[in-house]
N, C-alpha and C positions, 0 to 999 in steps of 0.2 A: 347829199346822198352818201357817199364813200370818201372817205378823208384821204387826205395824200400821203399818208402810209401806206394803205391796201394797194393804190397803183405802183406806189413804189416795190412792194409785196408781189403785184405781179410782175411786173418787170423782170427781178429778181428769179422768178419762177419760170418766166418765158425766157431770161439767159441761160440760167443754171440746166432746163431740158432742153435748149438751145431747138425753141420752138422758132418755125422759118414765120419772118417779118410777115408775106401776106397773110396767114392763117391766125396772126395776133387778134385784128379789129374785131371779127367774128366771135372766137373766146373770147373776148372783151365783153359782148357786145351779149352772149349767154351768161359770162361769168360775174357779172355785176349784180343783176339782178338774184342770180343765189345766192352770191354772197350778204345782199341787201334783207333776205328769205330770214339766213342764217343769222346775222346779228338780231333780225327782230325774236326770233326763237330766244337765243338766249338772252336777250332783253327780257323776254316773258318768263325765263324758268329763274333768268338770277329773282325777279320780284318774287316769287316762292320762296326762295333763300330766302332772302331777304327778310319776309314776314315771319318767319320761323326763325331766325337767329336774332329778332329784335328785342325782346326783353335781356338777354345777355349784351347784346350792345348800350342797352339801358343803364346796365348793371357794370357796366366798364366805366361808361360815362360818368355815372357817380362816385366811382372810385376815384375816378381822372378829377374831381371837382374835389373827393372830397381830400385829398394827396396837397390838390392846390392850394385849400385852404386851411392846411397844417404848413405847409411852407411861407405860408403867406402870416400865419398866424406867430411861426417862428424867428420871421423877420424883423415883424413890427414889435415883436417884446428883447428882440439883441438876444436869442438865445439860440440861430444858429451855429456859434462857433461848434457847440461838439455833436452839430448832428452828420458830421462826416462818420464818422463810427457807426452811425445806425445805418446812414445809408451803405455803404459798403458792407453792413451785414445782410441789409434786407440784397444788394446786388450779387451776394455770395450765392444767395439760396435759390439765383436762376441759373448760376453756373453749374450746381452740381448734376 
């Protein structure tokens, strides 16, 4: 159900408002269940993201492969040595 972060999380929230021990089990015992409400909501809205930002995940992805297979391409012909220069160009152009 709630993984032992979230108890750890109330915990944390019943020191810090230095809620009195009997009155814990009770909000425990309400607070689970919304909290259980609330993951499943944004369980549902991240899947919205999610389908809406998948052809750019696509689109990284193939970048991500096709990066791989120019490093991979520059390995096996020994024509890494001077692609340090290139890369630290293309690294320049995120720092600006």
């Amino acid at each position: 159900m709630l993984s032992t972060d979230n108890i750890c999380l109330f915990h944390q929230i019943f020191e810090h408002f230095r809620v009195p021990r009997e009155v814990r089990p009770g909000l425990l015992f309400v607070g689970t269940p919304f909290m259980m409400l609330m993951r499943y909501l944004l369980f549902f809205a991240m899947k919205g993201i999610y389908e809406s930002i998948r052809p750019m995940m696509f689109a990284i992805g193939l970048f991500c492969a096709y990066q791989g297979g120019i490093v991979l391409w520059l390995t096996m012909t020994g024509q890494s040595e001077g692609t340090a220069l290139r890369v630290s160009r293309i690294q320049a152009l995120f720092y600006l």
